[in-house]
C-alpha positions, 0 to 999 in steps of 0.5 A: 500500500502507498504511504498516506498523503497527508504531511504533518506539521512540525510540533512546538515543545511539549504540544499535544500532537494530534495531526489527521493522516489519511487512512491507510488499507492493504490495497495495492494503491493510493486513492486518486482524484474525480473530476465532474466531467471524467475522462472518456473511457475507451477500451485501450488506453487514452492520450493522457492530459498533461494538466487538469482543472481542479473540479468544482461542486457546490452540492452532494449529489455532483461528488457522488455522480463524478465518484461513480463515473470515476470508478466505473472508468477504473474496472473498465480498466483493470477488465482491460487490464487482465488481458495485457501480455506481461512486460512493457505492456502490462506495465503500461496499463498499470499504470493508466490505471495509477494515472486515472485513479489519482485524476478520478478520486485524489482531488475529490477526497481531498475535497473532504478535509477543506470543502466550506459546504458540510454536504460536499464533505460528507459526499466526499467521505463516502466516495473515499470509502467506495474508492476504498473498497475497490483497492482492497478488490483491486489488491486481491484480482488473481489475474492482474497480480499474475500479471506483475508476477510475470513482468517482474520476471520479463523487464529487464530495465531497472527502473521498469522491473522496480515499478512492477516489484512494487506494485507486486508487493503491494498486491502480496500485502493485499493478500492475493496469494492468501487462501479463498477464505482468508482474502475474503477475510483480508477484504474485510480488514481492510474495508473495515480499518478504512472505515474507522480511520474515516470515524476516528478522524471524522470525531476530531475534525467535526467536533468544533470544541470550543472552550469558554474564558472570562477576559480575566482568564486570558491575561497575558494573551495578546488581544488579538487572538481573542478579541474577535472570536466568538462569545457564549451566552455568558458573554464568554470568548470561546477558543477552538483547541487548534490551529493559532489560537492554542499554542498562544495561549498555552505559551501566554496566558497567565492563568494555569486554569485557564491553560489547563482547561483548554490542554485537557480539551486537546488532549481529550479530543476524539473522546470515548468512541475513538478509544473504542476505534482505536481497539478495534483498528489494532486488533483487526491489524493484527488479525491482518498480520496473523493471515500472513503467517506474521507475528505482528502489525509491526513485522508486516509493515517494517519489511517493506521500510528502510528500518526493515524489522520492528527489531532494528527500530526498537534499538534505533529508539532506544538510543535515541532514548539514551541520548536524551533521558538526561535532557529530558530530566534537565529540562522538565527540572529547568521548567520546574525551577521556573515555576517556582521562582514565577511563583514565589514558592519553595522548589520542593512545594512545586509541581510541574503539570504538563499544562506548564510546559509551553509556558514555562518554556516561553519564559525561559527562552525571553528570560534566558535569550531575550526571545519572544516567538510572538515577536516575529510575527511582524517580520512574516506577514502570511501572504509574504511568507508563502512567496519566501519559501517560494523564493528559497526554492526558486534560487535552489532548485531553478523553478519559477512560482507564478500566480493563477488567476481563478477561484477554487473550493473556497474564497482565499485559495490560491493557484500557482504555476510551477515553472522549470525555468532551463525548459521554460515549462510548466511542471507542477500546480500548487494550490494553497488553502491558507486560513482558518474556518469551519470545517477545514482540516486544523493543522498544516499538511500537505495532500499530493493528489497528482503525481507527474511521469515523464513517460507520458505528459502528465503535470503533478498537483499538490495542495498545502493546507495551512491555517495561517494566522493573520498577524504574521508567522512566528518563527517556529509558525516559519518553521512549519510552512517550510517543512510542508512546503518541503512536501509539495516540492517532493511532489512538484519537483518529482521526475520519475518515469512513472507516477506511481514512483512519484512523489512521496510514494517512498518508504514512509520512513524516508518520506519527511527527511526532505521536509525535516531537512528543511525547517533548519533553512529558516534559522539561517540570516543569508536565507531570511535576507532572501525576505526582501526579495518578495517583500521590499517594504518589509522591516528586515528580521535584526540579525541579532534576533536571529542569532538568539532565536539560533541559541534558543533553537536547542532548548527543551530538546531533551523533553521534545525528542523524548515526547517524540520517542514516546509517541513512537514506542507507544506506537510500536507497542499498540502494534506487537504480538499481542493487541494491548488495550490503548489507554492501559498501556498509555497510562503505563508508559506515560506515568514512566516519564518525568512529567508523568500520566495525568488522571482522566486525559486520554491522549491515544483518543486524538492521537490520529497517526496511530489510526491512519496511514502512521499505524506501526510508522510514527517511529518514521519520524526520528528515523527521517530526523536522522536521514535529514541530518545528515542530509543536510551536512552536504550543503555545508554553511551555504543553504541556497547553493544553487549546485549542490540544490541541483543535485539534491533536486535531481538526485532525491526530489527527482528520483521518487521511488525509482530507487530504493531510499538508501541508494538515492541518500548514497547518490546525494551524499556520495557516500552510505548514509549514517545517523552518526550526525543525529545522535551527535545533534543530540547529544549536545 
């Protein structure tokens, strides 16, 4: 199965992570995109389009009619299909299959995520399943997956016998190889796990919690944040749980019940029915692994991955837990100690809650480096952001980003133009969805719906999601745009021969190296001068600002990773021999940390990786951290090189899946790739 295409946003010390991902069956391939006028179908495959307009709906019932034109065209496709000679040919209409299904489904489900009109997401959500329910047939059709057996025998050019082992190994985990009965049972796994990731997702986006103030609770949050959001009966302001508005408050507001408050409704979110989601995914994972003859969700994941066994993941996250475990302790002590002193009560007396840390943090990083996050902002106006990443890759990767003019799914959305600029042609489009409202997905991702393929003239599409706030980007708001336009540029930049090599359609575990890679470009001065390219008139961030917001970088490293690491054995745990129950083993492993398990929080309820597409992956995260690490140390002190950006960009963004992820960081670096520089990162 292709990895989500979901890209989550980078975390701020000690937040709740709680990011949706798409969900994730056993079939063979990624969901893909319809339109309301939907190819002609012909009983041979087409002349692909280059590029297509995104489609429009205002109402339900348009999503369903352009869901059923688009599935009809992919069996009359696969019936096609089963008829091909294996080789070259097979592989051709493999992938015409690939190409129409991302035209046919990837931009409607995307649909589901940002849509402003309940009815189309709705629709949406019920053509994902429909599109979820043909993979997993797709996955156990006898006569196509001998079809990829016998052209991995018959190809001999590299690159084509990889796309048709991929494609093999993705059918063999559909279970097609399995007895009658037990792919009937395989079907249902994963026809059942798609509907649950669809659930447990569905009860934290669509449940709007707000959580009520009194003006007196949110001293020390600037005024605007609040000043315009919505107010109760009470009179009170009422404060959604994600996007912007969280992490200032957690970081600002004077009042720890008030903090407190709105941590509990974060860290509760998805509530008692995702727990209960939750159990159910695990144990149908591990019935699913059972089929293979496989011990464990782990094992029949890993194997496919660049860390390749759940053992070799176990001892990489156990070193990372050794080389922080003292941090963690320092820093949760240096927190402490602040509390105290904020307070004026003796050290033994204070207790640290976890509703603190962002706050204390914060203090800490003005009082010990004089600075402020929140004092960025007006050096990184939100439109102005967007053109300096764009910028960034512009001087490194010889593109040009031109505006569309038009209207999308929503006001406010953008369409740009991404143009090679030694050919002068038009490669990608990127479509950017920038603010907050109701109803749109919460947090900053990336969904890439189209892929590009140079056998056939055919343009990538991606859509960065972001929920920009108005006043201007923090730096660590900065931070994050980077590391998902990251995303689009492995997408938009991708120049693989076929679409299904495309892409993110990676190792999930090399899938946010590039994106990881990046977020380190924004903390450095010659690249934040490229600012003014795009924005003249802006004030330039003081290079003195950037050097402290460069000291403070590192602080709280210990307790960040750590909480990572955590996320990622838990993760690993859910995912073993045996199916423990989600809050009991939360509780076990949490209440092992400094911090400590807080009584009636229920963290695994919104914790949307485990349930998607991260299932026995959220390890990918760090294993990636270390892949960029190293990564990065080949551009040396100057960032914007545009040499070495060209390498980078024909060597990693452009080579996809074509090659396995060792090889492509072997061809970058000119060398094997080594977590020696991650682990000498953590130690510091």
């Amino acid at each position: 199965m292709k990895r989500s295409n979901v890209m989550p946003a980078a975390l701020a010390l000690a937040a709740v992570l709680a990011l949706a991902v798409t969900s994730a069956g056993a079939a063979p391939r990624k969901r893909a995109p319809a339109h309301p006028k939907p190819i002609p179908v012909k009983p041979v495959v087409e002349n692909p389009i280059a590029d297509l307009p995104f489609p429009k709906f205002d109402r339900g019932p348009q999503v369903a009619s352009a869901c059923t034109a688009g599935l009809e065209g992919a069996m009359l496709r696969v019936k096609e299909l089963e008829k091909r000679k294996p080789g070259a040919d097979w592989l051709q209409g493999w992938e015409a299959l690939y190409d129409w299904e991302e035209d046919q489904s990837g931009p409607l489900i995307f649909l589901e995520n940002v849509h402003p009109t309940a009815e189309v997401r709705a629709e949406a959500e019920k053509c994902d399943q429909r599109w979820s329910d043909f993979q997993s047939a797709l996955g156990l059709n006898a006569l196509v997956w001998n079809g990829a057996k016998q052209s991995v025998a018959a190809l001999k050019d590299p690159v084509d016998r990889r796309a048709a082992q991929l494609a093999l190994e993705a059918f063999e985990d559909s279970g097609v190889a399995l007895p009658r009965d037990k792919q009937a049972r395989a079907k249902a796994i994963a026809d059942k796990l798609a509907s649950l990731s669809q659930q447990f997702n569905r009860n934290i986006r669509d449940a709007r919690t707000r959580v009520p103030f009194t003006e007196a609770e949110l001293k020390g949050v600037p005024d605007s944040v609040w000043k315009d959001q919505p107010r109760d009966a009470d009179g009170k302001v009422t404060l959604p749980i994600d996007g912007p508005a969280y992490a200032t408050v957690m970081q600002t507001a004077e009042d720890p019940g008030a903090r407190e408050r709105l941590w509990r409704a974060k860290t509760n979110e998805g509530g008692p029915d995702n727990l209960k989601a939750l159990a159910q995914i695990e144990q149908l994972r591990l019935e699913q692994a059972k089929l293979f003859g496989l011990a464990s969700y782990d094992e029949f994941v890993l194997r496919r991955r660049m860390v390749e066994t759940p053992a070799r993941a176990a001892k990489f996250l156990d070193d990372v837990h050794a080389a922080v475990a003292d941090d963690d302790r320092h820093d949760t002590a240096e927190l402490r100690d602040a509390k105290a002193r904020h307070l004026g009560q003796p050290l033994e007396v204070t207790r640290l809650q976890r509703w603190d840390t962002m706050f204390y943090s914060e203090r800490l990083l003005r009082d010990r480096y004089a600075v402020d996050d929140e004092a960025f902002r007006p050096y990184f106006p939100p439109q102005e952001s967007l053109r300096f990443v764009m910028r960034v890759a512009e001087k490194m990767f010889g593109v040009r980003y031109d505006r569309i003019d038009g209207t999308w799914w929503a006001p406010e959305v953008q369409a740009w133009a991404v143009t090679d600029v030694a050919s002068n042609r038009k490669i990608a489009t990127l479509y950017v969805d920038p603010y907050p409202r109701d109803g749109k997905y919460n947090h900053a991702a990336v969904w890439n719906f189209r892929n590009g393929a140079s056998s056939v003239p055919r343009q990538a599409q991606s859509a960065l999601v972001v929920n920009f706030d108005r006043r201007g980007l923090s730096l660590r708001e900065l931070e994050t745009l980077m590391h998902e336009f990251g995303h689009t540029l492995r997408n938009n930049l991708s120049a693989t021969r076929y679409a299904s090599d495309a892409g993110e359609n990676v190792a999930q575990d090399f899938a946010e190296a590039p994106s990881q890679m990046l977020e380190d470009w924004v903390y450095d001065k010659k690249v934040l001068k490229v600012f003014q390219d795009v924005c003249p008139a802006c004030k330039p961030v003081p290079d003195d600002l950037v050097d402290k917001a460069r000291a403070a970088r590192d602080f709280g490293k210990g307790m960040l990773v750590a909480r990572q690491q955590l996320y990622a054995i838990y993760d690993l745990a859910l995912h073993g021999p045996t199916a423990p129950d989600p809050m009991e083993t939360w509780e076990k492993m949490e209440a092992a940390t400094p911090l400590g398990y807080v009584a009636g929080t229920t963290f695994p309820s919104g914790f949307a990786h485990v349930a998607g597409g991260y299932g026995a992956g959220y390890y990918g995260y760090l294993w990636s951290q270390a892949v960029a690490t190293d990564m990065r140390s080949a551009f040396g002190a100057d960032k914007l090189d545009p040499k070495v950006g060209a390498r980078y960009r024909a060597t990693v963004l452009g080579e996809g899946a074509q090659k396995p992820p060792q090889q492509v960081v072997k061809d970058f670096l000119g060398r094997d790739g080594s977590p020696q520089a991650f682990f000498e990162y953590l130690k510091k």
